[in-house]
C-alpha positions as CSV (number, residue, x, y, z in Angstrom):
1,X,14.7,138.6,6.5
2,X,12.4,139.5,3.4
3,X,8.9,138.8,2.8
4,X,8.1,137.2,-0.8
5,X,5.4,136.6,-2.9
6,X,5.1,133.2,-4.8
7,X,2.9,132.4,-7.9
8,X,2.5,129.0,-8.8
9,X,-0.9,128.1,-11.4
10,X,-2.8,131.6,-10.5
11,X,-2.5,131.2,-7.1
12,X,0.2,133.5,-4.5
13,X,1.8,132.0,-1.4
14,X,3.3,134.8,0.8
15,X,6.3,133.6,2.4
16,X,9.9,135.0,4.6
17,X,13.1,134.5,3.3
18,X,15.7,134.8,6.4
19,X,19.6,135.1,6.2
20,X,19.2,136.6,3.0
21,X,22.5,138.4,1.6
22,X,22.9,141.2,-0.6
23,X,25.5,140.8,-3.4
24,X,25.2,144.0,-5.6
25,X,27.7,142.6,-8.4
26,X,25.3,139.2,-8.9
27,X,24.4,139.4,-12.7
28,X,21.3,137.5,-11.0
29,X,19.2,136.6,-7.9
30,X,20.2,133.1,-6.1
31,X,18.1,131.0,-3.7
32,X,19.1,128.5,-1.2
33,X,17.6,124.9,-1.5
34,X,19.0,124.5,1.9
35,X,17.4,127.4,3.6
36,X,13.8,126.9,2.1
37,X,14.8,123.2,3.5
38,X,15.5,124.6,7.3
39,X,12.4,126.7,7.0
40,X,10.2,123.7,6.1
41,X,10.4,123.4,2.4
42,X,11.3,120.8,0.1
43,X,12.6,120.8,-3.2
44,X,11.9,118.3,-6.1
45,X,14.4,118.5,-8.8
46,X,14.4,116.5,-12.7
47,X,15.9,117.4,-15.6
48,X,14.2,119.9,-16.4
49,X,12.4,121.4,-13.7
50,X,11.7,122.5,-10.2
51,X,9.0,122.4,-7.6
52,X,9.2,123.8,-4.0
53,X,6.4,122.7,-1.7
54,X,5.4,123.6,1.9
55,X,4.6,120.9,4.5
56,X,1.5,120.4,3.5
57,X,2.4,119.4,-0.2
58,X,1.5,122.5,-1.8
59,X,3.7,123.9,-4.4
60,X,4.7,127.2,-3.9
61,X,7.1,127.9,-6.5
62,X,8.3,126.4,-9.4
63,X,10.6,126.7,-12.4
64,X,12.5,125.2,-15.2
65,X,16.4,124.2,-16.0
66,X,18.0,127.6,-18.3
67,X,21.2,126.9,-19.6
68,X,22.1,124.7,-16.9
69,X,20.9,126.5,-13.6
70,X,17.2,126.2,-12.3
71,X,15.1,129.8,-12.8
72,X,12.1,130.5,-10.4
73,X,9.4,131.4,-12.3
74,X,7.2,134.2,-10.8
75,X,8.9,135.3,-7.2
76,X,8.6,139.0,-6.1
77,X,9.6,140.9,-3.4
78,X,7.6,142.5,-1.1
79,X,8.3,146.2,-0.1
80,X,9.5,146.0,3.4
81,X,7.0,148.7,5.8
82,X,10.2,148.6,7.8
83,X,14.1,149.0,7.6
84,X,15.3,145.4,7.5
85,X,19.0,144.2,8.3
86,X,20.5,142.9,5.7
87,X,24.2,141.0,4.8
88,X,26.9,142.3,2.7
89,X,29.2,140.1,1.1
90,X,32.2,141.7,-0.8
């Protein structure tokens, strides 16, 4: 689990990402549609662009199609206070 910060228009959402692996050979940082889904998200996709929204309708995060994959715009991590468990895949 890691907590997140979201910036959409000025405005941060804090959020928790769970089940999130580690892959220390990823050229770049992936997110699951599905997840954010299980954790009460939805995702709205075009052709060139992305919006995730909480269950209210508010959009928490967005982004735009790059070279074929959708990029997040404007996610950071939070320093974790605590040691967190984490998942290695090899």
């Amino acid at each position: 689990m890691i907590h997140v910060r979201l910036f959409h228009n000025g405005v941060c959402h804090d959020a928790v990402l769970k089940e999130v692996w580690y892959v220390p050979d990823a050229n770049a940082d992936l997110f699951s549609v599905k997840a954010a889904a299980q954790s009460g998200y939805s995702t709205t996709l075009n052709e060139k662009e992305i919006a995730i929204r909480r269950g209210d309708g508010t959009i928490t995060a967005s982004g735009k199609l790059v070279n074929d994959l959708y990029v997040l715009l404007a996610i950071r991590v939070c320093i974790p206070r605590h040691a967190a468990e984490v998942h290695l895949a090899t």
